[in-house]
C-alpha positions in Angstrom: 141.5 82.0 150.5 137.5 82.5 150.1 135.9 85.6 148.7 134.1 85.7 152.7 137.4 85.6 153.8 138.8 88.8 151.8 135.5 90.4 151.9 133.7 89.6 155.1 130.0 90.3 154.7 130.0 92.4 158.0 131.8 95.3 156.1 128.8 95.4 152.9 125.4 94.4 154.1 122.7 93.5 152.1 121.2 96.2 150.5 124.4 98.6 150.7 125.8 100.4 147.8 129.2 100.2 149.0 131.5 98.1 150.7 133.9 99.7 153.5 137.1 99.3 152.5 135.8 101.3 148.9 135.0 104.2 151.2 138.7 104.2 153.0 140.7 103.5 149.9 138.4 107.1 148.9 139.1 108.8 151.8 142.8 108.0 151.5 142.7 110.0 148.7 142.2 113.3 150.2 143.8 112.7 153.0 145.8 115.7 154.9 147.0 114.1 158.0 150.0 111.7 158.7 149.5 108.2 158.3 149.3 107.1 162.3 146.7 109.7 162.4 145.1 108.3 159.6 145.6 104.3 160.2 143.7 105.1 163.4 140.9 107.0 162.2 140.3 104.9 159.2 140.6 101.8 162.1 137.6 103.8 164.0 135.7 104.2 160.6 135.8 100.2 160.2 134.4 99.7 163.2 131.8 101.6 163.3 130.6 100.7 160.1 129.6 97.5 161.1 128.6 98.3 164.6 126.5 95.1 165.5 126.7 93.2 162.4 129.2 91.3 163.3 130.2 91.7 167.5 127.9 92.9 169.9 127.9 97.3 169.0 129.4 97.6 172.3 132.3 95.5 171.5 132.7 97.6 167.8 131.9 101.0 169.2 134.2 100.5 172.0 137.3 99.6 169.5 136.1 102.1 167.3 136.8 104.5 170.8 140.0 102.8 171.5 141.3 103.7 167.7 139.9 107.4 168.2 141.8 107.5 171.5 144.9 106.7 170.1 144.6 109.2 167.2 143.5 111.8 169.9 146.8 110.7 172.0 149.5 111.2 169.2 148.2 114.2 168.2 148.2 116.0 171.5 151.8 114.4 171.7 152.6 116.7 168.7 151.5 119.9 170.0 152.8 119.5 173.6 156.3 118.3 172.8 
């Protein structure tokens, strides 16, 4: 598999100091919530990180929504069950 493959250059562009998945492997790190929570929010990070660079930034800010939605979902499920 190519190195564009496993690194897209949507997620680091030129000029950037780092790539995205280097920020979410950090942030993973300190995470405090549970990993759906997480997975979701991380998800929502991705995509709007590279908001136009590689789909239209409609398109990646309305999956980064979607992701944020679902997060939003499960964790009202926890507090009204």
């Amino acid at each position: 598999m190519s190195e564009e493959n496993i690194r897209p250059s949507h997620y680091k562009a030129e000029g950037q100091k780092y790539e995205c998945i280097d920020v979410i492997e950090d942030l993973c790190k300190f995470s405090k919530n549970d990993r759906f929570t997480d997975y979701n929010r991380f998800q929502a990070f991705k995509y709007i990180w590279r908001a136009g660079n590689k789909d239209c930034i409609i398109k990646d800010l309305t999956k980064a929504r979607t992701f944020i939605d679902f997060a939003i979902q499960y964790e009202e499920s926890k507090i009204n069950d």
